[in-house]
C-alpha positions as CSV (number, residue, x, y, z in Angstrom):
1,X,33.2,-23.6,98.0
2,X,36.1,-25.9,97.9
3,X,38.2,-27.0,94.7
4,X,37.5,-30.5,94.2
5,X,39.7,-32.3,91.2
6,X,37.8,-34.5,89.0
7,X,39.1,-37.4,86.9
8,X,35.9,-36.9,84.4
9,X,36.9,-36.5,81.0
10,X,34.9,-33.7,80.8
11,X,32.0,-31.4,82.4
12,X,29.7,-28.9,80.1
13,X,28.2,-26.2,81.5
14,X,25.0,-25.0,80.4
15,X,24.8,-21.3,79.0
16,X,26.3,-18.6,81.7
17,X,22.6,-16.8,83.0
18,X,20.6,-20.0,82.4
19,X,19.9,-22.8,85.4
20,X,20.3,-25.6,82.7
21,X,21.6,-28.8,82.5
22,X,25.0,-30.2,83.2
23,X,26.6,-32.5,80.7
24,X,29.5,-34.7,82.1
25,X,31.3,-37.1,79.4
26,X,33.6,-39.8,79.9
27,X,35.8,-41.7,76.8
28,X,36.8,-44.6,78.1
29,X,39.0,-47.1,75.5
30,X,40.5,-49.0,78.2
31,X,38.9,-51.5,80.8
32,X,38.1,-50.2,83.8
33,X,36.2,-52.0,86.4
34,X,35.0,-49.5,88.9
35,X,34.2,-46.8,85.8
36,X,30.7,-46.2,86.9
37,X,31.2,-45.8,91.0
38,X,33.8,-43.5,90.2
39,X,31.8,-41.0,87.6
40,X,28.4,-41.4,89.9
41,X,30.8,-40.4,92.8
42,X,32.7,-37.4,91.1
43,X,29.6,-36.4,89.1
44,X,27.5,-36.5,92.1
45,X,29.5,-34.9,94.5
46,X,30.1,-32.0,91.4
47,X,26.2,-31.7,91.3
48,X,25.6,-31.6,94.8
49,X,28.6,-28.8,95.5
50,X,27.1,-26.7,92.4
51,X,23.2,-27.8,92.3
52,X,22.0,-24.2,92.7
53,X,23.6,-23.3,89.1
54,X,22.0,-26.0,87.7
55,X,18.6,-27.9,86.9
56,X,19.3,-31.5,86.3
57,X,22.9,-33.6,85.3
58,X,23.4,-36.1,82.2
59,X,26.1,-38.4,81.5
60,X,27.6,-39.5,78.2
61,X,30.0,-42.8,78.4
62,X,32.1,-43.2,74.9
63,X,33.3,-46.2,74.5
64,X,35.1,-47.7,71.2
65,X,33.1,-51.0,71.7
66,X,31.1,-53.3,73.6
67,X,34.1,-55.4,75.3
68,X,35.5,-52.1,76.8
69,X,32.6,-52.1,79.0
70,X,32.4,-52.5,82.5
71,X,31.2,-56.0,82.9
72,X,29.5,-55.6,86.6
73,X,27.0,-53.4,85.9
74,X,23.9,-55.3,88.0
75,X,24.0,-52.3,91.0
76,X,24.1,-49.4,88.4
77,X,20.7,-50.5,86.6
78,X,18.8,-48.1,87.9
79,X,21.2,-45.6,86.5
80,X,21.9,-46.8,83.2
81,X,18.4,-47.9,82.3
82,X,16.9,-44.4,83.5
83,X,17.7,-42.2,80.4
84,X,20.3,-39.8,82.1
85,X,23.1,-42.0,81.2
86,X,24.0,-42.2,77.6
87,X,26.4,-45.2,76.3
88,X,28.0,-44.5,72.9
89,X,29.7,-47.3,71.4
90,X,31.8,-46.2,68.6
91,X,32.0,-49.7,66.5
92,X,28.0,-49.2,66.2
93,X,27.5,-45.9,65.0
94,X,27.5,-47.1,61.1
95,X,29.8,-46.4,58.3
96,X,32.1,-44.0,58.7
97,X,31.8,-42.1,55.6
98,X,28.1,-41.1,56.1
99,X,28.7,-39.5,59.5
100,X,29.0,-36.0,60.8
101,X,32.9,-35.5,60.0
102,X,33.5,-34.7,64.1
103,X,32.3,-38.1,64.8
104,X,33.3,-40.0,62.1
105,X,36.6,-38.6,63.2
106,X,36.0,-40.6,67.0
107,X,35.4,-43.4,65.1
108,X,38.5,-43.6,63.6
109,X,40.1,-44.5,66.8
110,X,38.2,-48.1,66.4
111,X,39.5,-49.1,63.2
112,X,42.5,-51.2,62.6
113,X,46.0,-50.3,61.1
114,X,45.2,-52.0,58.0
115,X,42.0,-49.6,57.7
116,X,43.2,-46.6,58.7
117,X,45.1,-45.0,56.4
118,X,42.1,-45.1,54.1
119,X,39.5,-43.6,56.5
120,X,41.9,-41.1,57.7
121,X,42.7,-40.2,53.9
122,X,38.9,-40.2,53.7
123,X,38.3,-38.2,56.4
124,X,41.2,-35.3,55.7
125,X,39.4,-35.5,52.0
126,X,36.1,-34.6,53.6
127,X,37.8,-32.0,55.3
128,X,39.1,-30.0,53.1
129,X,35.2,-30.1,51.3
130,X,33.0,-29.7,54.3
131,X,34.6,-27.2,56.9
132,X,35.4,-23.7,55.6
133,X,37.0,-22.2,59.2
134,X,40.5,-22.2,58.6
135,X,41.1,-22.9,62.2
136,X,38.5,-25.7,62.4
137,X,40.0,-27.3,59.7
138,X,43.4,-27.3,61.1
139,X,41.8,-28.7,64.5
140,X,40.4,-31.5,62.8
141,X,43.6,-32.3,60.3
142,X,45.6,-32.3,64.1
143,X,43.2,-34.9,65.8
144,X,43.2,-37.2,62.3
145,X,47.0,-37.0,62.3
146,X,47.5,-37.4,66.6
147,X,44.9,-40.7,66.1
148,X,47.3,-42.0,63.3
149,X,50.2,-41.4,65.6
150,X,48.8,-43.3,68.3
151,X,48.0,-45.8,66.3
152,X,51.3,-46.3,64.2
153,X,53.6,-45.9,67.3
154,X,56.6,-46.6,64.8
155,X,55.7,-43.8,62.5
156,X,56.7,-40.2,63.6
157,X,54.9,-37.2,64.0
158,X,56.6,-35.8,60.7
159,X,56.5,-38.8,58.8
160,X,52.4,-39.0,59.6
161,X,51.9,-35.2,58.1
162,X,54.2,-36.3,54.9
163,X,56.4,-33.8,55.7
164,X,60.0,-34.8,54.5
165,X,62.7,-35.3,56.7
């Protein structure tokens, strides 16, 4: 077998011993028309070249909302309607503060500059309650603070944390 680079986001194999299923995920937060033919081409092609290892493929599509969508959808139907293709939209998961903290955490990517230092104070709050793993913890402070970075381009790294300069 070959190497073949994908541009999925990301491919989850099923337990090593066990002819599963194969997850591949896509987050997708900027338009892009040709989305689907690319992921049914790439996840195709990574089924077929590896389809003795596994029993069956799923996709999961994250997107923050609706609009981010690709509008021509028409020849993917079949695809989309036939339960192996799972669209998340972020906006329409529900409040934030009664989700799993690992999601809720994706969903502070949709919220605007004037919410998000409140969820995100929220959600490091939560943090420090819920998760006990020291190194878990710290995963998930480092995602809240990278979103917040992202999203206050003016702000540094440092001044996000609250650590002085």
């Amino acid at each position: 077998m070959y190497y073949v680079e994908l541009e999925i986001d990301g491919v989850f194999l099923p337990p090593s011993g066990t002819k599963g299923v194969v997850f591949f995920s896509e987050v997708q937060f900027q338009l892009d028309k040709k989305l689907y033919e690319r992921l049914w081409s790439e996840s195709s092609r990574y089924f077929y070249q590896n389809c003795t290892r596994f029993s069956d493929w799923q996709a999961v599509v994250i997107y923050p909302s609706r609009s981010m969508e690709q509008k021509n959808v028409h020849a993917h139907r079949s695809l989309l309607n036939g339960g192996q293709v799972h669209r998340v939209y972020l906006n329409e998961l529900g409040d934030v503060e009664t989700l799993p903290l690992g999601l809720a955490v994706m969903v502070l990517t949709t919220k605007t500059q004037r919410q998000m230092p409140r969820v995100a104070k929220a959600l490091l709050a939560r943090n420090c309650q819920e998760v006990t793993n020291p190194t878990e913890s710290r995963a998930i402070m480092e995602m809240i603070s990278t979103i917040v970075v992202y999203k206050f381009t003016h702000l540094s790294r440092k001044e996000v944390d609250g650590v002085p300069t």
